[in-house]
C-alpha positions as CSV (number, residue, x, y, z in Angstrom):
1,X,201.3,79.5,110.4
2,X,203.1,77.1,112.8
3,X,204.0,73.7,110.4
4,X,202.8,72.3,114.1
5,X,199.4,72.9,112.8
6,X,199.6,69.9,109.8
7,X,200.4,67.6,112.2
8,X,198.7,64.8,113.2
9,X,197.8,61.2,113.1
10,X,195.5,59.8,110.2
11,X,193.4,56.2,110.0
12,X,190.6,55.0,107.5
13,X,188.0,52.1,107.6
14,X,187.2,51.4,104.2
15,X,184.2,48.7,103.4
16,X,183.0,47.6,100.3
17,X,181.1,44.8,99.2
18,X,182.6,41.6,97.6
19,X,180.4,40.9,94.8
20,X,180.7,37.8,91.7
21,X,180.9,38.8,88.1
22,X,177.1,38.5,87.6
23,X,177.0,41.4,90.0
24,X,175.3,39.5,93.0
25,X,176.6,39.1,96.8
26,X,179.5,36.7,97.5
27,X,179.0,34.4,99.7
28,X,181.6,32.4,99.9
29,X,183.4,32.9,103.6
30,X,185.4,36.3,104.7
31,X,188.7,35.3,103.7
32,X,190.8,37.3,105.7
33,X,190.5,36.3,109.8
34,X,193.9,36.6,110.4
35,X,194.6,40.1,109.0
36,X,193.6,42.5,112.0
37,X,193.6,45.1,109.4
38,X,191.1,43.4,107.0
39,X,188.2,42.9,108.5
40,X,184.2,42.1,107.7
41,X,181.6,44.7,109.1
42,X,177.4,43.8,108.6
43,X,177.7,40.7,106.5
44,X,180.1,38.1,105.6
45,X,180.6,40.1,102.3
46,X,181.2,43.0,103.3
47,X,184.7,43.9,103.4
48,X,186.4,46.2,105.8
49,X,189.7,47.8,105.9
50,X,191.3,49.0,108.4
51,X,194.9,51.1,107.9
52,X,197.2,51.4,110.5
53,X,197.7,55.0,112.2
54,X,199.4,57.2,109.7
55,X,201.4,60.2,110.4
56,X,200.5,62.3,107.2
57,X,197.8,62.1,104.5
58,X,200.5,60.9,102.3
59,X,201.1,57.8,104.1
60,X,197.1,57.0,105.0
61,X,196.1,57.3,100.9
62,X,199.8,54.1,100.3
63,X,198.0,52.0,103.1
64,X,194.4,52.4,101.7
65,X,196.0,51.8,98.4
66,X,198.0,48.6,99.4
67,X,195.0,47.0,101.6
68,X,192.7,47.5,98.6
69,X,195.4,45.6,96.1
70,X,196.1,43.0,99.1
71,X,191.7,42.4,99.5
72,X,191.6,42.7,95.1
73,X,194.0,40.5,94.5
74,X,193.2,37.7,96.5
75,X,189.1,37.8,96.4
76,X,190.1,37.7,92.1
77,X,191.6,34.5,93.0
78,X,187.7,33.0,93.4
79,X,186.1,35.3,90.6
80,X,185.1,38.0,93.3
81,X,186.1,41.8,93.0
82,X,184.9,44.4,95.4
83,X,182.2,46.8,94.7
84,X,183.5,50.5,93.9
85,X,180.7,52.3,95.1
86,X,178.4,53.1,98.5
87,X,175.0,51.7,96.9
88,X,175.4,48.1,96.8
89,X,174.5,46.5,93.0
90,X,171.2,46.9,91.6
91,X,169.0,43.7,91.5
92,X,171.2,42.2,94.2
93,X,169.0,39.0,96.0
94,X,168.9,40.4,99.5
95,X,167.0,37.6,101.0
96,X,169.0,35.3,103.2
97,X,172.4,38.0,103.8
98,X,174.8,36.0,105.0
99,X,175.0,37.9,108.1
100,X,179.1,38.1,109.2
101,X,180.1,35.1,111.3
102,X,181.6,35.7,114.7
103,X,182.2,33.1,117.4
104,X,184.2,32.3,121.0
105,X,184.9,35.4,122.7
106,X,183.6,37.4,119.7
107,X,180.1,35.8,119.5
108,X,178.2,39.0,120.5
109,X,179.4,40.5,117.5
110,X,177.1,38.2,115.5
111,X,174.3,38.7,117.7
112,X,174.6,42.3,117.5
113,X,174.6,42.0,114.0
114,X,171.4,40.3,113.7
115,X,169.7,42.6,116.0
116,X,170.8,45.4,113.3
117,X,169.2,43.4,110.5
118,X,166.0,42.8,112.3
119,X,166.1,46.5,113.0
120,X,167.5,48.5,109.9
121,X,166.6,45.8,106.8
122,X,169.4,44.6,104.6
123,X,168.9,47.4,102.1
124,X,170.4,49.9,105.1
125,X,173.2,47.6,106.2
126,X,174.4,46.8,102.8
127,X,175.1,50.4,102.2
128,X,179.3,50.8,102.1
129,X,181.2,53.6,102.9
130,X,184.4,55.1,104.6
131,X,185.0,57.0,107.9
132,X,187.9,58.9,108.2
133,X,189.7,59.0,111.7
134,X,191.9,62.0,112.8
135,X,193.6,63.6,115.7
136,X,196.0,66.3,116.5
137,X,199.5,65.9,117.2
138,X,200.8,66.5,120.5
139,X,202.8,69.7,120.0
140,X,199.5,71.2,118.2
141,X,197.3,70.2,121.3
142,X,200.1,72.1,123.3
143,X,199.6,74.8,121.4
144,X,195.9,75.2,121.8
145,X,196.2,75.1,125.3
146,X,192.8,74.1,127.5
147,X,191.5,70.5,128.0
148,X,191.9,67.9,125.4
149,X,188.4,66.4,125.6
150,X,186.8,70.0,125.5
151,X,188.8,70.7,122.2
152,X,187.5,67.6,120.4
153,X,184.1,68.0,121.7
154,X,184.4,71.4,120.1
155,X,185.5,69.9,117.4
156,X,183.0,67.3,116.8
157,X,180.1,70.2,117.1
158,X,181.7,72.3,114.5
159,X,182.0,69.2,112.1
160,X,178.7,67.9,112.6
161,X,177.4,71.4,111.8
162,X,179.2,71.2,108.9
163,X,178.7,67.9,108.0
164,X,176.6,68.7,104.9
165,X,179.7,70.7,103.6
166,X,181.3,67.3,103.2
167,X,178.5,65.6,101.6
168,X,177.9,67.7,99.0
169,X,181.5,68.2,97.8
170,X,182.1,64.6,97.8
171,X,178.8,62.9,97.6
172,X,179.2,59.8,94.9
173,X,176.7,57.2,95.2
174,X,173.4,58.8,93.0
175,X,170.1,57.1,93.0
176,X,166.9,58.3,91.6
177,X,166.8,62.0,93.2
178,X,169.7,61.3,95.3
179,X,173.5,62.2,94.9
180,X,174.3,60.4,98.4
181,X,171.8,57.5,99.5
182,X,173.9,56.7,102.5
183,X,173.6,59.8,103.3
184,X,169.7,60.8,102.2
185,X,167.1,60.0,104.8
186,X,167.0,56.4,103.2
187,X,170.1,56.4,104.6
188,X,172.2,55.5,107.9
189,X,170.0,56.8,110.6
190,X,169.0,56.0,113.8
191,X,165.1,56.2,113.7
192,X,165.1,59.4,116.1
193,X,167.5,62.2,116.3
194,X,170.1,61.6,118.9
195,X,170.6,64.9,120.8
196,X,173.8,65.5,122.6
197,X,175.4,67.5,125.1
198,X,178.9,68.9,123.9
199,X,179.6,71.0,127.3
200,X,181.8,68.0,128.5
201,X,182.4,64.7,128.2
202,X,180.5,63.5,131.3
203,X,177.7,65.1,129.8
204,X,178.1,63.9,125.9
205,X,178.6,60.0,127.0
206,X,175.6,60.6,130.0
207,X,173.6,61.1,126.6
208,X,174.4,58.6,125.2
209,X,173.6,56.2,128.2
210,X,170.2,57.6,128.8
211,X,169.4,56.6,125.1
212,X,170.8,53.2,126.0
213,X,169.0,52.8,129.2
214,X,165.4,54.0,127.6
215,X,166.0,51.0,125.0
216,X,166.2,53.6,121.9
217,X,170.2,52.3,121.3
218,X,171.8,49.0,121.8
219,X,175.3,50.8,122.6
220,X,177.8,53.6,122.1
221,X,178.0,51.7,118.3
222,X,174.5,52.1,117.7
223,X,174.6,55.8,117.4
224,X,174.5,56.6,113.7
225,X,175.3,60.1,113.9
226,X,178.1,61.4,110.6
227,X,180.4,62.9,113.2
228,X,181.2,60.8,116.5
229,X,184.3,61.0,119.2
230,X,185.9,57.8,119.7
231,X,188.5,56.6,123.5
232,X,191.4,54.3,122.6
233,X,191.2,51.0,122.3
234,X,187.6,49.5,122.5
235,X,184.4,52.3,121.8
236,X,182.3,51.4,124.8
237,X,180.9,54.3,126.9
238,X,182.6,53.4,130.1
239,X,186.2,54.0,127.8
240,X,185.2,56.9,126.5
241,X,184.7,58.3,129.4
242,X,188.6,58.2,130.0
243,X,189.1,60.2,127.6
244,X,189.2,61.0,123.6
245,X,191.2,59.8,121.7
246,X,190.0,61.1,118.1
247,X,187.6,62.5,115.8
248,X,185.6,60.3,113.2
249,X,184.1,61.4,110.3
250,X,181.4,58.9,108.5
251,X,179.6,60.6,105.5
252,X,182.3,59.7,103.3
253,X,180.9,57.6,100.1
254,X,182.8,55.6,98.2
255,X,183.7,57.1,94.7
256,X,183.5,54.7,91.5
257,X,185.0,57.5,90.0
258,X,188.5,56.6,92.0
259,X,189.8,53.0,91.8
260,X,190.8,52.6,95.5
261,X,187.0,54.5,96.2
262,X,188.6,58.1,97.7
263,X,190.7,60.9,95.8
264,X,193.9,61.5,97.3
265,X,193.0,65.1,97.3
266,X,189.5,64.8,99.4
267,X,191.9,62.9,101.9
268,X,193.9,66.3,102.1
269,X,190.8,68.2,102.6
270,X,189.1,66.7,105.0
271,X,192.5,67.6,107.2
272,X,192.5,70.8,106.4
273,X,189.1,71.5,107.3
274,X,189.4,69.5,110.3
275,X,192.4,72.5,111.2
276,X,189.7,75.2,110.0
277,X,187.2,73.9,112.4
278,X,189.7,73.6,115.5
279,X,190.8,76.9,114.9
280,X,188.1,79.2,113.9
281,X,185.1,77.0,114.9
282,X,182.8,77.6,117.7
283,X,181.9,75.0,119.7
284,X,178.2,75.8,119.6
285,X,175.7,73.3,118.8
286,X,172.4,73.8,120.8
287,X,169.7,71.4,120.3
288,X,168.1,73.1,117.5
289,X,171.8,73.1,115.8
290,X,172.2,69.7,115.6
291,X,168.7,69.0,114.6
292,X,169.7,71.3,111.3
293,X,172.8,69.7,111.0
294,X,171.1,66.4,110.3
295,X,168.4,68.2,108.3
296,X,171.5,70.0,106.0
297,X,173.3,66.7,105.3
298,X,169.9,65.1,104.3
299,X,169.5,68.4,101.7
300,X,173.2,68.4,101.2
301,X,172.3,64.4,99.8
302,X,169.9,65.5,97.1
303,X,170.8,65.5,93.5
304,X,169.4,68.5,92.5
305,X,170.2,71.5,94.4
306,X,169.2,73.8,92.6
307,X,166.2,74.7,95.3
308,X,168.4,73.5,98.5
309,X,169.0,76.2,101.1
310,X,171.1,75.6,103.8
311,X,170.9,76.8,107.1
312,X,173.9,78.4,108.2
313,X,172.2,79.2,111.8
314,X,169.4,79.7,113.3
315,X,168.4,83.0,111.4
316,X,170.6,82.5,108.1
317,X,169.6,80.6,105.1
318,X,171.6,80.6,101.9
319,X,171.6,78.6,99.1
320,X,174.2,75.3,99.0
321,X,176.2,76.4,96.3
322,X,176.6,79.7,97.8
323,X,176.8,78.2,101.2
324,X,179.9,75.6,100.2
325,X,181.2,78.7,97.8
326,X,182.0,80.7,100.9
327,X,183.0,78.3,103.6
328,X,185.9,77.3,100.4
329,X,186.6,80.9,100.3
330,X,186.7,81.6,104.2
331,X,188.9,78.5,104.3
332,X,191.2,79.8,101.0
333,X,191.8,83.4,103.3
334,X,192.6,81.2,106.5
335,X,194.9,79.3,104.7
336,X,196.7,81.6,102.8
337,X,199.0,83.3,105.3
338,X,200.6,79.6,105.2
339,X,202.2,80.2,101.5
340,X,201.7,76.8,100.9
341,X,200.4,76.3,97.5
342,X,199.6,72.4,97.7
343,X,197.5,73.8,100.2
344,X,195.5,76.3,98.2
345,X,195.5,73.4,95.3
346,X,193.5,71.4,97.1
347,X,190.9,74.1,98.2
348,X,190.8,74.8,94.3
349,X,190.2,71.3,93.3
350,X,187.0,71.3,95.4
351,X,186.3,74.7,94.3
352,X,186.5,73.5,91.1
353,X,183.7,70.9,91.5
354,X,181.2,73.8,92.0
355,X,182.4,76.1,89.3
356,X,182.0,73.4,86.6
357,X,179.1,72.0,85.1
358,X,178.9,68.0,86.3
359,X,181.9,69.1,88.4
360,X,180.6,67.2,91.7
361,X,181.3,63.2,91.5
362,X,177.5,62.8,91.8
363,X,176.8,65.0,89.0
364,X,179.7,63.1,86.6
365,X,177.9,59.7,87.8
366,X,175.0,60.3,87.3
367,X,175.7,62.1,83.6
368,X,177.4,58.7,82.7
369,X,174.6,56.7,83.8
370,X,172.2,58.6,81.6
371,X,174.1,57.9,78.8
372,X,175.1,54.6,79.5
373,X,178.4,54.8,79.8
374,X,181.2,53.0,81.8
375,X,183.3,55.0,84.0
376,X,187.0,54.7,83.1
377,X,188.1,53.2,86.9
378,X,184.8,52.0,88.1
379,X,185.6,48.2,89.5
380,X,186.5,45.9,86.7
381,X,184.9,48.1,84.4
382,X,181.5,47.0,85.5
383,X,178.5,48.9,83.4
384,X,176.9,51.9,85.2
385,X,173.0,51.2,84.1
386,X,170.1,53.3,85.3
């Protein structure tokens, strides 16, 4: 295989909240307006990180690392730490969020804001979690061959078929029956199904707009699908339309079980399935696809799978353990030809979390929260309760 084919450019927006010691919101003021890499996203204290555009997995997981430390160590500074996990603290006063302050040329962004509470509730907005931004390098794009646009809207069908595959290996926020809230149907949804056109990018932003124009979304930003294609610069319609720019994936939880909230090794994975997709994927995602999809990643969020069936298409049903089991080995075959064996680690460390018992993150949280225990890196050592 080409070494062409690993190469790329990498970014990740990482929110968490900023909490006290007693476990309840902060609400002291975003401390960071300066710092275009550490941003606030629905509230005042909710913390977002941004990295810079990386040029390997290696480099992305040292800049998630060092904004995390940078954010820690100064929020520590007025008894604040950030919440390790996508479910925001139990018992947290939700009345009165101190909805994130924008003004001048960025007023809107407040207003917006605002229009999302009055919309979604607090209890939606306060969920955290991270989105994961990728595209090709140039030489690989050359190698493809064919239209840019049409190769990410390929792309972005095949991932958001898949997008349960994601959830379930590295699903880490449990609640109740849940392994992934944010990603359950209590989760971050748009109160319809947004159905898109993936023939071309006229037709996937003309979509959009028609959703926009019937009052159903505010914007392009509105559109809480897990899989979306994002221009350069601002995400407005009008700039997609110029073109894409990358691919961003948004079912990613935050795992307590990590202390900068990701594995280093999930950050490898999601590339090279991103390079699966490209490659062997098929482009196809017909209306009744993408209604699946979103039904899959809803199943894909439950704790208990033991009775989840996936839809593989519109015929074939398998189980989600057997499901995830073969895509791992359809990906292992794919990927051996490259003789890298970092490479084939990586597919056996998620392999690993379906052969062992408790092997998913979910599972191991929820185990520890049943017996009380606290998880080794969990933030500040906070107690898991149930």
């Amino acid at each position: 295989m080409d070494p062409r084919v690993f190469e790329g450019r990498f970014g990740l927006e990482k929110e968490n909240l900023r909490v006290t010691m007693s476990g309840q919101l902060a609400r002291t003021p975003h401390p960071f307006d300066e710092d275009p890499h550490i941003s606030k996203d629905f509230c005042e204290s909710q913390t977002e990180m941004i990295t810079e555009v990386c040029k390997s997995t290696e480099e992305l997981y040292k800049a998630i690392v060092s904004l995390n430390k940078k954010v820690s160590d100064k929020i520590a500074e007025r008894g604040e730490f950030l919440w390790n996990s996508s479910n925001p603290p139990e018992g947290i006063d939700t009345e009165n969020v101190p909805v994130a302050k924008f003004s001048g040329k960025d007023a809107a962004k407040e207003d917006y804001r605002r229009y999302l509470l009055g919309k979604y509730g607090p209890d939606r907005m306060l969920l955290s979690g991270i989105h994961y931004n990728f595209s090709f390098g140039d030489s690989f794009m050359e190698m493809l061959g064919g239209d840019k646009d049409q190769i990410y809207l390929r792309l972005a069908a095949d991932s958001l078929r898949y997008a349960w595959f994601v959830v379930y290996l590295m699903s880490a926020s449990p609640r109740a029956d849940k392994a992934s809230v944010r990603c359950s149907e209590e989760g971050y949804w748009n109160d319809f199904i947004p159905i898109l056109d993936y023939s071309s990018l006229d037709a996937y932003v003309d979509g959009i707009d028609k959703y926009v124009d019937e009052g159903k979304l505010d914007s392009i930003s509105e559109l809480y699908l897990p899989v979306r294609i994002k221009p350069r610069g601002i995400n407005s319609a009008e700039n997609l339309r110029t073109g894409i720019d990358h691919i961003e994936l948004r079912m990613i939880d935050i795992n307590p079980l990590c202390p900068v909230g990701i594995a280093r090794e999930d950050l490898y994975f999601l590339h090279l399935l991103l390079i699966y997709l490209a490659l062997k994927g098929d482009g196809q995602c017909t209306e009744r696809m993408q209604e699946m999809a979103v039904d899959n990643m809803k199943k894909a969020a439950l704790l208990d799978d033991s009775s989840v069936w996936i839809a593989r298409d519109e015929v074939i049903f398998l189980p989600i353990r057997e499901a995830a089991l073969e895509m791992l080995s359809l990906m292992e075959m794919f990927f051996e030809e490259t003789g890298n064996a970092h490479v084939m680690q990586i597919l056996e460390y998620q392999k690993s979390k379906l052969l062992k018992r408790n092997g998913r993150y979910s599972e191991k949280i929820s185990a520890m929260k049943r017996g009380k225990k606290k998880c080794a890196n969990y933030s500040q050592s906070v107690q898991i309760t149930a």
